[in-house]
NUFIFI-427663 format. One line per 8 residues: for each residue x, y, z of N, C-alpha, C, O. Coordinates in Angstrom, 3 decimals. Atoms other than C-alpha are relative to their C-alpha. Layout:
<pts>
X:Y:Z:X:Y:Z:X:Y:Z:X:Y:Z; ...
</pts>
This chain:
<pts>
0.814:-1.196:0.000:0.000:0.000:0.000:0.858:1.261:0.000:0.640:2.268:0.674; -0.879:-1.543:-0.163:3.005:2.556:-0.909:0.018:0.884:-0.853:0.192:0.536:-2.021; 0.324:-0.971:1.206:2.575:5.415:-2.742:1.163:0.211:-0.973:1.071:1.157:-1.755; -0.936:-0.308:0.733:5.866:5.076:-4.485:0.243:-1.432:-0.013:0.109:-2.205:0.935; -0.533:1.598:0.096:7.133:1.698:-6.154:0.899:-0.357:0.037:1.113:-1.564:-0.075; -0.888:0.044:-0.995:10.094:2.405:-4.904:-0.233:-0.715:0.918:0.086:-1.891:0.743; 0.239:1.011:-0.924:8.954:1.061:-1.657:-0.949:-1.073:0.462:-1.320:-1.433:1.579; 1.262:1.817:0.157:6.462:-2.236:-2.629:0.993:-0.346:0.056:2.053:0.195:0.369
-0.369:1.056:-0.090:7.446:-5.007:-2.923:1.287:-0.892:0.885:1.412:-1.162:2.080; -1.128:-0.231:-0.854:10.690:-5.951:-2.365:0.744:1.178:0.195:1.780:1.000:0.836; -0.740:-0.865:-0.037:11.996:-3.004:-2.421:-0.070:0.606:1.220:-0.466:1.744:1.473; -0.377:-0.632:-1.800:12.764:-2.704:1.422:1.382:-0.467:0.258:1.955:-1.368:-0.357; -1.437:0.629:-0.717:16.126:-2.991:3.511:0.167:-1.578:-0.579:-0.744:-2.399:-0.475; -0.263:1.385:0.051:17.723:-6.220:2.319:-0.042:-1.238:1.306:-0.066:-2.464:1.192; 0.298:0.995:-1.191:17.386:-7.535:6.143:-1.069:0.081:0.186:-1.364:-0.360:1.297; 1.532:-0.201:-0.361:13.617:-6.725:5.887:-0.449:-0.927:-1.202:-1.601:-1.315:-1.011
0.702:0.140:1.198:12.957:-8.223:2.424:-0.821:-1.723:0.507:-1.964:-2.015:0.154; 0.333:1.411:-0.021:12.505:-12.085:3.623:-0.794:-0.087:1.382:-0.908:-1.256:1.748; 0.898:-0.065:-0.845:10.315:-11.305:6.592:-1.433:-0.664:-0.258:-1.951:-1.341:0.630; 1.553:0.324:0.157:6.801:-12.121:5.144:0.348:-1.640:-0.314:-0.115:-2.582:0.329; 0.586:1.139:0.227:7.637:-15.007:3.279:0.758:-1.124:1.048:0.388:-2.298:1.029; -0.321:1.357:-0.561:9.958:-16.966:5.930:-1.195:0.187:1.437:-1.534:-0.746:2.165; 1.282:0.302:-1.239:7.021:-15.689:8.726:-1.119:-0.930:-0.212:-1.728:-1.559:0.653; 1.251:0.682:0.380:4.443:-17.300:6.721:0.327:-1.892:-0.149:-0.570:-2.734:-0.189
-0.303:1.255:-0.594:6.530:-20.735:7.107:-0.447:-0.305:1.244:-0.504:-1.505:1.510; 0.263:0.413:-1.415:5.480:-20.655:10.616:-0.929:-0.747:0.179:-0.846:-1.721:0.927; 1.096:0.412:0.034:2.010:-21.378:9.867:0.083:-1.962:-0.355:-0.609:-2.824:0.187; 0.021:1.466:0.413:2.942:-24.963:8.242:0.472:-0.920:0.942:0.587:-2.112:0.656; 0.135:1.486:-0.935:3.545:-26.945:11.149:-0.945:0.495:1.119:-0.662:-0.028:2.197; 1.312:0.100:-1.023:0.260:-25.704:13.344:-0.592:-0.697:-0.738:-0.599:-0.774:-1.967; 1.110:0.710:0.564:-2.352:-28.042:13.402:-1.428:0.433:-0.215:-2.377:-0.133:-0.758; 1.259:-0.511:0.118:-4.856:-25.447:13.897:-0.211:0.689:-1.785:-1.272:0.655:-2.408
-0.184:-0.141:1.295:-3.567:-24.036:10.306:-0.066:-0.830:-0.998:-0.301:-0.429:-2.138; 0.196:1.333:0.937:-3.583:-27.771:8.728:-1.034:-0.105:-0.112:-1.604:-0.361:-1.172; 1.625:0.945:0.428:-6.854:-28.617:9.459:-0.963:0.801:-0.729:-2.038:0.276:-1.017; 0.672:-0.485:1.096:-8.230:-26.007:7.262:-0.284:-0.175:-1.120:-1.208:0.199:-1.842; -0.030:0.232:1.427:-7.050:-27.421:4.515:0.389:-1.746:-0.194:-0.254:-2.530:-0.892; -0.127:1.389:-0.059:-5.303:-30.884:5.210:-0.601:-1.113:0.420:-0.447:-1.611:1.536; 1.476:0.831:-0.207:-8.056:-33.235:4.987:0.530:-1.694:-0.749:1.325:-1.925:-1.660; -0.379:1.128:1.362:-7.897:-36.898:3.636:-1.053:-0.033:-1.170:-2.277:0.067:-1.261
1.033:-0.128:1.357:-8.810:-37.010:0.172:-1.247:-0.705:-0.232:-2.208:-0.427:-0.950; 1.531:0.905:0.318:-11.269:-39.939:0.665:-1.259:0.361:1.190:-2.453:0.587:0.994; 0.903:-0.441:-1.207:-12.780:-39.175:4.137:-0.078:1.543:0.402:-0.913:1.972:1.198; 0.052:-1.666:-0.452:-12.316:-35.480:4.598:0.416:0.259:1.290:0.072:1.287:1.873; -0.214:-0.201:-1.753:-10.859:-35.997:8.224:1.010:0.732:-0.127:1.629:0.747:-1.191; -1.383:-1.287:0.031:-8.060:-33.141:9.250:1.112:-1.343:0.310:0.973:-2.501:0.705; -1.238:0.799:-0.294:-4.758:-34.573:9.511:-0.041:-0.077:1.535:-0.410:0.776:2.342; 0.028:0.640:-1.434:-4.360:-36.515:12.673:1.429:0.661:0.533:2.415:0.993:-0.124
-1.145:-0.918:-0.653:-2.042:-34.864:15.338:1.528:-0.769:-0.075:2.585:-0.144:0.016; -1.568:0.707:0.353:0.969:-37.678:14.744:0.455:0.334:-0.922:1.552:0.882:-0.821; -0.785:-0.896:0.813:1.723:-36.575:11.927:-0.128:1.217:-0.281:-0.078:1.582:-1.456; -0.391:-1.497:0.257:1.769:-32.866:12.556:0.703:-0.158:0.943:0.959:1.011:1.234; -0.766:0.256:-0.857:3.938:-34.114:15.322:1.362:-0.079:-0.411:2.330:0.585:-0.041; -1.264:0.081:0.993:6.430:-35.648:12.689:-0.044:1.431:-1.016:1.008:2.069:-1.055; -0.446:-1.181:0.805:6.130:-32.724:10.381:1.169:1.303:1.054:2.202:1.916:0.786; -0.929:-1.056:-0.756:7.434:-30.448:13.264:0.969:-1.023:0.514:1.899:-0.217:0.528
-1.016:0.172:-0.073:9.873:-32.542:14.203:1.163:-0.049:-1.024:2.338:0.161:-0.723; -0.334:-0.225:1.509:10.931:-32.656:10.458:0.410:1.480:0.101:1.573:1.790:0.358; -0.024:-1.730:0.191:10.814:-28.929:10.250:1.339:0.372:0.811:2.108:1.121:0.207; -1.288:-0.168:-0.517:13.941:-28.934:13.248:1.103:-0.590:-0.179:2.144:-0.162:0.318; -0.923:0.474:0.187:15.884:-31.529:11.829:1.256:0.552:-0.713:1.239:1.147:-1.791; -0.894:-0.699:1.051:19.371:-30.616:10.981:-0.725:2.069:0.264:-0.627:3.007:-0.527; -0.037:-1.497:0.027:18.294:-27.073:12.065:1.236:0.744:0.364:1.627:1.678:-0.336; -1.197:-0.173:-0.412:21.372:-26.549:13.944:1.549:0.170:-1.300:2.481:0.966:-1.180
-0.667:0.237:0.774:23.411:-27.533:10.852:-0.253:1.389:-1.111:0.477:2.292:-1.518; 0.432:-1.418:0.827:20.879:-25.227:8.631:0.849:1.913:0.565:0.976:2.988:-0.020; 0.267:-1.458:-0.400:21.816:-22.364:10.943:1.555:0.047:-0.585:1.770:0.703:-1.604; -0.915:-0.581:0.138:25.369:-22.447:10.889:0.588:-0.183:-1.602:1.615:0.409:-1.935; -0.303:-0.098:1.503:25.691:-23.197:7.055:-0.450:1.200:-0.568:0.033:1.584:-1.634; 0.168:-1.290:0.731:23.967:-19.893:6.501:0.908:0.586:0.934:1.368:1.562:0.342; -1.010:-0.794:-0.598:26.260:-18.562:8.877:1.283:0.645:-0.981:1.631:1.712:-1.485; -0.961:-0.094:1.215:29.001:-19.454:6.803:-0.118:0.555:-1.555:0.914:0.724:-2.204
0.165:-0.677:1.439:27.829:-18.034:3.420:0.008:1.314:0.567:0.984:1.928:0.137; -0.324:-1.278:-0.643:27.438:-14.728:5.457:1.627:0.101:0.440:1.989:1.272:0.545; -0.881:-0.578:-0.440:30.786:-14.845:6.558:0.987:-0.165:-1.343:1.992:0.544:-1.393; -0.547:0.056:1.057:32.065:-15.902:3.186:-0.436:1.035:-1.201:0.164:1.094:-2.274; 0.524:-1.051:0.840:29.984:-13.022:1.488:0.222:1.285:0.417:0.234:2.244:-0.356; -1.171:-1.144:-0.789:31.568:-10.518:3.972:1.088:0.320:-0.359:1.516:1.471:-0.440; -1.960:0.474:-0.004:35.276:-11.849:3.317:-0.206:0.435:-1.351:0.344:1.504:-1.614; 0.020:-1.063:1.572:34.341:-10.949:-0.624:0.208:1.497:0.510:1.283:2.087:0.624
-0.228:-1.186:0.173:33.327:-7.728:0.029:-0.349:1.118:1.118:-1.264:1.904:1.368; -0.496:-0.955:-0.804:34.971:-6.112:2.583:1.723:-0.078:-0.852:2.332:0.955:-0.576; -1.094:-0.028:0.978:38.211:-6.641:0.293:0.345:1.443:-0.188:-0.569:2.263:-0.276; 0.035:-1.642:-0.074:40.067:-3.100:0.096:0.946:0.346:-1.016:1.233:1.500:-1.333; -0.738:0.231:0.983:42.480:-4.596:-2.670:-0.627:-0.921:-0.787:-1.468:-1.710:-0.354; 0.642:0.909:0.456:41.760:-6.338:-5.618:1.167:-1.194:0.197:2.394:-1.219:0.289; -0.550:1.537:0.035:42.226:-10.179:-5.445:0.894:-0.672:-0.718:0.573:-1.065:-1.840; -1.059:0.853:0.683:45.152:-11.895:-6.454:0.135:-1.239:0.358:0.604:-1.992:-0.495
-0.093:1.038:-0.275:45.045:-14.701:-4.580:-0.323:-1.160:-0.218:-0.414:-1.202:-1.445; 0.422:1.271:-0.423:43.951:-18.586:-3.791:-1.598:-0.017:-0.203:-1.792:-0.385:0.955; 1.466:0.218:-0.051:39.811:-18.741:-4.377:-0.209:-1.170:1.507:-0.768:-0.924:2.576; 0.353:1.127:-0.585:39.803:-22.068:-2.656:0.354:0.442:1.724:-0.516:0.639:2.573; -0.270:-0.652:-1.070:41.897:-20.891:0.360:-0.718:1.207:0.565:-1.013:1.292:1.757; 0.684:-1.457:-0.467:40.245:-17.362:0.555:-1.712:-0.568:0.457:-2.222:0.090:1.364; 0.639:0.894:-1.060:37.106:-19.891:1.533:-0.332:-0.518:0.978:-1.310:-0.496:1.726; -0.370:1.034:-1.134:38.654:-22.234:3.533:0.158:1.111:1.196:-0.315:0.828:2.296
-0.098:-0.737:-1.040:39.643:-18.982:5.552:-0.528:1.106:0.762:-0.154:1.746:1.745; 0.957:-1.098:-0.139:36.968:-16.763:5.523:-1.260:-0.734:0.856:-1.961:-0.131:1.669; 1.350:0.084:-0.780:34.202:-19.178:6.763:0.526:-1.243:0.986:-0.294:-2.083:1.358; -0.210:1.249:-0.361:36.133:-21.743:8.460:-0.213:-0.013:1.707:0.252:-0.991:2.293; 0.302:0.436:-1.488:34.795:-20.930:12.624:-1.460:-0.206:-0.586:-2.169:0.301:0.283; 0.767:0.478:0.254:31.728:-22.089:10.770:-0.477:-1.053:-0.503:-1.636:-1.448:-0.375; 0.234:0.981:0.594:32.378:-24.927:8.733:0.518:-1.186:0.771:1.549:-1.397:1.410; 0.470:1.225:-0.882:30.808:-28.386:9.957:1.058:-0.842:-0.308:2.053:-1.217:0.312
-0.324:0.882:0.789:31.613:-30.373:7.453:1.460:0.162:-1.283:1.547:1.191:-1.952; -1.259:-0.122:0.871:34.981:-30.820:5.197:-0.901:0.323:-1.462:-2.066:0.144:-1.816; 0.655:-0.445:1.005:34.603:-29.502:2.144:0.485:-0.705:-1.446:1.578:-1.162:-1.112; -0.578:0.880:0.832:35.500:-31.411:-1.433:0.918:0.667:-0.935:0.786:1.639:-1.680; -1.594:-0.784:0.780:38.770:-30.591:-2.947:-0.525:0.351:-1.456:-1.210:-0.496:-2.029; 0.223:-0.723:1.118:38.278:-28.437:-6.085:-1.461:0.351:-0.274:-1.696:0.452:-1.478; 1.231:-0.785:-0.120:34.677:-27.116:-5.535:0.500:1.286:0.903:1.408:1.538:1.696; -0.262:-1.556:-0.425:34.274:-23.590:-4.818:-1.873:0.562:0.452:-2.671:0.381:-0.468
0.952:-0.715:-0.595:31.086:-21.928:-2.951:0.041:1.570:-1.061:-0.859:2.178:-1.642; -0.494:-1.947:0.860:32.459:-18.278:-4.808:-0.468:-0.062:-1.267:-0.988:0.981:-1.662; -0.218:0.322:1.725:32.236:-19.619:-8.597:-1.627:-0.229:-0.333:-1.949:-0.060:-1.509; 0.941:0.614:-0.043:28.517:-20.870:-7.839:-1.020:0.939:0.490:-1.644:1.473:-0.427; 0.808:-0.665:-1.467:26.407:-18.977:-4.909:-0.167:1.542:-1.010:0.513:2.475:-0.583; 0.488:-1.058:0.358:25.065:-16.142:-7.310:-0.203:0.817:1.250:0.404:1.888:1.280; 0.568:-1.165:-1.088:23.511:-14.492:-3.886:1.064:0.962:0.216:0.874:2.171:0.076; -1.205:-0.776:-0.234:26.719:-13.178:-3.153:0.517:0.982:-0.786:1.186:1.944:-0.409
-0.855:-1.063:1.008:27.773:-11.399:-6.003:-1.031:0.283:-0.784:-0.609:0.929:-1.742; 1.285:-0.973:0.849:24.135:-10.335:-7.710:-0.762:0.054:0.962:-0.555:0.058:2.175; 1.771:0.126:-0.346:20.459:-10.356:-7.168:-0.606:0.870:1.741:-1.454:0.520:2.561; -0.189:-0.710:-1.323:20.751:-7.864:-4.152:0.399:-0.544:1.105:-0.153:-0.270:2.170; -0.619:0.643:-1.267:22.511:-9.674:-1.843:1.287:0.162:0.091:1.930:-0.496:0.909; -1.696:-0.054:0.126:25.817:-8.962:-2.330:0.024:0.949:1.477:-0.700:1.913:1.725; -0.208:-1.015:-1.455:27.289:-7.696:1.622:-1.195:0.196:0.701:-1.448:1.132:1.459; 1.496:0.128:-0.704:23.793:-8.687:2.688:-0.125:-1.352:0.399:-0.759:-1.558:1.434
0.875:1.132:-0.820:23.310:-12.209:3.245:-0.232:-0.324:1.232:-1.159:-1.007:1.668; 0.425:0.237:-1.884:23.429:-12.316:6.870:-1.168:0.262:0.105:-1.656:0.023:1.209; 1.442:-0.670:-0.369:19.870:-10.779:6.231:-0.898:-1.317:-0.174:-2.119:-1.163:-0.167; 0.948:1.166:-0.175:18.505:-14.416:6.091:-0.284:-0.104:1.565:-1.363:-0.159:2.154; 0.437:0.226:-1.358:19.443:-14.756:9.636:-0.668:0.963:0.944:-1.338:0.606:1.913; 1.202:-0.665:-0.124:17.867:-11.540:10.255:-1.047:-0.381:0.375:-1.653:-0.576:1.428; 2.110:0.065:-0.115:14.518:-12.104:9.170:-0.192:-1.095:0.661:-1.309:-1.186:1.171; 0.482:1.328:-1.077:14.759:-15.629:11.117:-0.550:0.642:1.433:-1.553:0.383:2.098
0.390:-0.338:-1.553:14.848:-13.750:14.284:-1.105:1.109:-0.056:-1.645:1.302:1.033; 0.969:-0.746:0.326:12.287:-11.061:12.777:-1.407:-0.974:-0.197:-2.488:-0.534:0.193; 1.034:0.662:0.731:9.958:-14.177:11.154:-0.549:-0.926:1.552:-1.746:-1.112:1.770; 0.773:0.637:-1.351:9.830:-16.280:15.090:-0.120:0.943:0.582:-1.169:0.937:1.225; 0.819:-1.002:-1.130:9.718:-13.091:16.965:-1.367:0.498:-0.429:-2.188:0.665:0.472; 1.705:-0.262:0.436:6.374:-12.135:15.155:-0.937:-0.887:0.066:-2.076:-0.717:0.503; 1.125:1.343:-0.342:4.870:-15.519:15.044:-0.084:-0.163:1.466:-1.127:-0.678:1.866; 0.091:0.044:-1.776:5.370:-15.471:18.963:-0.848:0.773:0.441:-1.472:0.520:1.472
1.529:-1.012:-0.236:2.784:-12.386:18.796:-1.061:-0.824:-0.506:-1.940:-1.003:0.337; 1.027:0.924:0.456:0.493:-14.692:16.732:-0.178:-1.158:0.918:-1.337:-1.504:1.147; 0.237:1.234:-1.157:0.897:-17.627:19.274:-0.303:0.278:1.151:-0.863:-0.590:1.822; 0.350:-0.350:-1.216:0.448:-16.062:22.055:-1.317:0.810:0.208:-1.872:0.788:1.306; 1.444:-0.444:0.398:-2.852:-14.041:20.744:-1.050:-1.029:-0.668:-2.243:-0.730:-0.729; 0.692:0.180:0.860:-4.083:-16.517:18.701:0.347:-0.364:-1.740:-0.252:0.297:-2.587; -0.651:0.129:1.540:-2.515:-17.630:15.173:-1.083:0.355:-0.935:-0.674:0.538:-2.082; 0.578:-0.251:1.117:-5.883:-16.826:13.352:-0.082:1.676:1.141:0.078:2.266:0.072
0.498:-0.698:-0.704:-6.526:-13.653:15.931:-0.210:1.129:-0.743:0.883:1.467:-1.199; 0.147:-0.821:1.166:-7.791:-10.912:13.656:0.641:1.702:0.121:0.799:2.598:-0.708; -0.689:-1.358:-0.158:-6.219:-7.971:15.352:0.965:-0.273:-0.267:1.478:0.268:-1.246; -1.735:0.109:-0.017:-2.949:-9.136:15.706:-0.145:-0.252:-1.790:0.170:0.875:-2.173; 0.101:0.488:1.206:-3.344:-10.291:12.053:-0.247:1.292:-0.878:0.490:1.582:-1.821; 0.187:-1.805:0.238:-4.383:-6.778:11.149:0.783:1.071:0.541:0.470:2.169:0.082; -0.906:-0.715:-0.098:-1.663:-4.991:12.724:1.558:-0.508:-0.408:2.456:0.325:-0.534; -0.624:0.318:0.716:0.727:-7.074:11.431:0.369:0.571:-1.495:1.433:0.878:-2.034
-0.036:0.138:1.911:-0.529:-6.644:7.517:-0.039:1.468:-0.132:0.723:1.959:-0.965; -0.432:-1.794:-0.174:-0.876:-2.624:8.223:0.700:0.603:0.430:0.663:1.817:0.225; -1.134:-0.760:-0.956:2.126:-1.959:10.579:1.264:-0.378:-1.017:2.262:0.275:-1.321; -1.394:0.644:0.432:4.404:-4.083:8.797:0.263:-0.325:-1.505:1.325:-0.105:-2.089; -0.662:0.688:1.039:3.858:-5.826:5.542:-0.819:0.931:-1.235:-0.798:0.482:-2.380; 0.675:-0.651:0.820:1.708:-3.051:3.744:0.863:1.767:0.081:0.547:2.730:-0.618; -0.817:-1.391:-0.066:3.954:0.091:4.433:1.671:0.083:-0.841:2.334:1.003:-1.320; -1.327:0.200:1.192:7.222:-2.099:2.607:0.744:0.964:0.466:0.625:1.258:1.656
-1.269:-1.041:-0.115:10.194:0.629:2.332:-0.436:1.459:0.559:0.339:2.379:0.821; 0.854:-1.749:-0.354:7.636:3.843:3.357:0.867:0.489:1.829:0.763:1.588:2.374; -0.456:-0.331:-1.285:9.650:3.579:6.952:1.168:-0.644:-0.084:1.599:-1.150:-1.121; -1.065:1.015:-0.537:12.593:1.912:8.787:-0.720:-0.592:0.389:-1.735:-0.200:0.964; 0.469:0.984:-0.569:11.930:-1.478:9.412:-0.203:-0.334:1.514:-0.948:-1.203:1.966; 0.189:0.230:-1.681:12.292:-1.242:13.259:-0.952:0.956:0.348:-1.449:0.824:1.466; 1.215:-1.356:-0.366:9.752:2.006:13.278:-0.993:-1.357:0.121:-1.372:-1.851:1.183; 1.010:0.966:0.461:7.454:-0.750:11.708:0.090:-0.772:0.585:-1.020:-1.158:0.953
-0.049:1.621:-0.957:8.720:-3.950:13.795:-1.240:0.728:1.168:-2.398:0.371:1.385; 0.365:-0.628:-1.581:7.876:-1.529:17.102:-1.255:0.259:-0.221:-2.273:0.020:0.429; 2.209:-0.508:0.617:4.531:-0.437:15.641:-0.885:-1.130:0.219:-1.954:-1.187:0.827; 0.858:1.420:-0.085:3.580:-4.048:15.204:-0.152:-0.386:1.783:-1.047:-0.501:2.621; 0.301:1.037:-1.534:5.006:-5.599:18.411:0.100:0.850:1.328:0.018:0.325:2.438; 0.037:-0.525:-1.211:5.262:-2.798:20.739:1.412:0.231:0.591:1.583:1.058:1.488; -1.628:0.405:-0.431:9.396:-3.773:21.208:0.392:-0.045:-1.073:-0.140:-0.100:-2.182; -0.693:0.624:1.012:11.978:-4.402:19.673:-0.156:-1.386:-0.330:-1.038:-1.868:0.381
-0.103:1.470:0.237:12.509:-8.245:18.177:1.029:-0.439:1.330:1.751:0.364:1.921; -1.087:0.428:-0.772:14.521:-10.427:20.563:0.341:-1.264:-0.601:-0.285:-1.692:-1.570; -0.418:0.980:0.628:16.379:-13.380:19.936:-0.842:-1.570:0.909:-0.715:-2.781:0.731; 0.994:1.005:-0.879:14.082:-15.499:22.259:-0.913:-0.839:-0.822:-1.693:-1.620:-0.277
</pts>
């Protein structure tokens, strides 16, 4: 709802842009959100609570792993470009040493993350990706207002879609967080 298209769509802070759609992941492992729609095809019964049990346990698997692998592309999309000379060096090494208090897993001799990982070097992300882990802590601190009101609750649901996801670039994103939730986000 912005009067300039400048600030729709995406066109907000790169740590604001992935807010809506990784908040709206939240919804897919309630069961009060399944049974609206997840029915069996022959009987029409909502999905039974065991398996929205396994889906959320699904949903954390390997989360730990997820987190710090985006870690590492943030710290390997930093180590690009914070560079204050141009590159002469090692690719493979300039890798190995840029994300390595992050990396789990060994990595396979003659692959490169740099040569591949478009985010980094186009599509507005370049010296931004850390803004995934951002909006993580932006996308559960908001659903924590929805859970605690109510996940269908129509106010909260309405100050959400008018504080936050209908104003886009028209503010700073923390004017707008605080508008919504009253606070800042926390990492809670």
């Amino acid at each position: 709802q912005c009067q300039y298209a400048a600030q729709n769509g995406t066109n907000v802070p790169r740590d604001f842009v992935e807010l809506p759609s990784q908040f709206n992941e939240n919804f897919l492992s309630e069961k009060e959100f399944l049974d609206t729609f997840a029915k069996h095809y022959e009987t029409g019964e909502v999905i039974p609570q065991d398996l929205v049990d396994k889906i959320q346990k699904a949903a954390t698997y390997h989360a730990a792993y997820a987190c710090v692998r985006q870690l590492s592309f943030g710290y390997l999309d930093m180590a690009w470009h914070t560079l204050t000379e141009p590159f002469n060096g090692d690719v493979f090494e300039f890798e190995q040493s840029a994300w390595k208090s992050a990396l789990l897993l060994p990595t396979i001799t003659g692959t490169s993350m740099s040569c591949q990982f478009n985010h980094i070097f186009s599509g507005g992300y370049s010296a931004g990706y850390y803004s995934y882990k951002w909006a993580e802590v932006l996308d559960a601190d908001a659903f924590s207002v929805f859970k605690k009101n109510g996940i269908f609750d129509a106010e909260t649901a309405k100050r959400f879609r008018t504080e936050v996801l209908e104003k886009g670039g028209s503010e700073h994103p923390m004017v707008l967080y605080k508008r919504f939730k009253g606070e800042e986000p926390t990492i809670d």
